[in-house]
C-alpha positions as CSV (number, residue, x, y, z in Angstrom):
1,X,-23.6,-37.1,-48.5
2,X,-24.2,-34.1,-51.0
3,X,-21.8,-31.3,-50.8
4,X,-22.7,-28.7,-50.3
5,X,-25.7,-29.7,-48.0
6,X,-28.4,-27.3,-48.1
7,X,-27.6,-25.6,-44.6
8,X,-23.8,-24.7,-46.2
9,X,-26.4,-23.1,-49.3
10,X,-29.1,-21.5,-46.5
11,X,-26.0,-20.0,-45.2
12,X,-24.6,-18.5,-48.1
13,X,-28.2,-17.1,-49.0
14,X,-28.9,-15.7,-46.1
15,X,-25.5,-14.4,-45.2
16,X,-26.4,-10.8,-45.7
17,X,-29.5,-11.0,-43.3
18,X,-28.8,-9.4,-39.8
19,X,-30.5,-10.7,-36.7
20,X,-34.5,-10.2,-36.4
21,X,-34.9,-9.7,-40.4
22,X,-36.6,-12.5,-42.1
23,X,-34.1,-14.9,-43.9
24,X,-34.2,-14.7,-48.2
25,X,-34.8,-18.1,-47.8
26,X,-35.6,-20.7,-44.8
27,X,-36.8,-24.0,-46.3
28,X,-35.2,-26.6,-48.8
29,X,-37.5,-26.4,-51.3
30,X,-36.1,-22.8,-51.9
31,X,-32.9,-23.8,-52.8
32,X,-34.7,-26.9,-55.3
33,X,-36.7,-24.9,-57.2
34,X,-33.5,-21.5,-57.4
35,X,-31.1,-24.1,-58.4
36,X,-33.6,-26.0,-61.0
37,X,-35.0,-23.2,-62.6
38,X,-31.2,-22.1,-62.6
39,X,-30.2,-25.4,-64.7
40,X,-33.3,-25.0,-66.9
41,X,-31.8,-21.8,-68.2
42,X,-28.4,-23.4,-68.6
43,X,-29.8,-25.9,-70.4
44,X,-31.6,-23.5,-72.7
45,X,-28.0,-21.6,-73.8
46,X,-27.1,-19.3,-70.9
47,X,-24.0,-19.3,-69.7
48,X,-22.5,-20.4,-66.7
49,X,-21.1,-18.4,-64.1
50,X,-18.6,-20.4,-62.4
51,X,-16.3,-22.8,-64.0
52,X,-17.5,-25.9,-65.4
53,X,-15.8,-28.7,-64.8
54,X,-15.4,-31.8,-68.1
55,X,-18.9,-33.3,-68.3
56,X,-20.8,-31.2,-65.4
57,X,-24.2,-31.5,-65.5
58,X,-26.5,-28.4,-65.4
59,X,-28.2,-28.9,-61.8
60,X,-24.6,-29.5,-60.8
61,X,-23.4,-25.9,-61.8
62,X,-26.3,-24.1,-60.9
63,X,-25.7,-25.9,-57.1
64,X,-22.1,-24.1,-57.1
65,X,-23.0,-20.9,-58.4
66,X,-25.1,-20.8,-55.6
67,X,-22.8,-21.8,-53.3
68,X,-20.0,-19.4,-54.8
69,X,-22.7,-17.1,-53.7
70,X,-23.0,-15.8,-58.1
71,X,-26.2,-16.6,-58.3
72,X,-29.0,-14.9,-56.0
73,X,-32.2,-15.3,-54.8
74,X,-34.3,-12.4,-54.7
75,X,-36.4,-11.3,-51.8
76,X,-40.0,-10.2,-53.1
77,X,-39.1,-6.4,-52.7
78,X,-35.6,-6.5,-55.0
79,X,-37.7,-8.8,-57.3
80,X,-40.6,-6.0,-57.2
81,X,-37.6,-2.9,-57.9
82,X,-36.0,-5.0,-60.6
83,X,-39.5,-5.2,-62.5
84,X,-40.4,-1.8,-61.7
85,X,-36.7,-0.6,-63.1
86,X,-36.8,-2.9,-66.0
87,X,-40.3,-1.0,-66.8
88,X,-39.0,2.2,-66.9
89,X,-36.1,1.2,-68.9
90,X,-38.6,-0.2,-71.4
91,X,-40.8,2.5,-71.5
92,X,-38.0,5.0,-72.4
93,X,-36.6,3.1,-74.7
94,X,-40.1,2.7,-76.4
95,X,-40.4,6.8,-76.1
96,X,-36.4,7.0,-78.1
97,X,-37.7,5.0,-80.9
């Protein structure tokens, strides 16, 4: 069995939904592509956010920085008011220069 399953990561994702509100996430393939696209950017040079353990490969760290609950999944409105600050942040920085 895979530890942690993905209802112990569903959990930790949706732990800050109340009851009635639609869950960040409520299928597998959620957690798949969050935690792949995750390893892809470890892969590429970021750095982890947990601690790695000798020889841990990239999909494994990814999978417990989910479940240490430091890596998020957005809902599509935070991911819409991170764009829309990131924007203004660009755009004054273009306006300083």
């Amino acid at each position: 069995m895979i530890h942690p399953s993905y209802v112990d990561l569903m959990n930790v994702v949706n732990k800050g939904v109340e009851e009635g509100e639609e869950p960040v996430i409520s299928s597998r393939y959620s957690i798949v592509m969050a935690t792949s696209k995750r390893a892809r950017q470890i892969i590429a040079g970021d750095e982890p956010m947990v601690k790695v353990k000798d020889k841990q490969k990239p999909l494994s760290i990814a999978v417990e920085e989910m479940n240490q609950d430091t890596l998020r999944i957005l809902t599509d409105e935070e991911k819409a008011k991170l764009e829309e600050s990131t924007e203004e942040t660009e755009e004054t920085e273009s306006a300083e220069e």
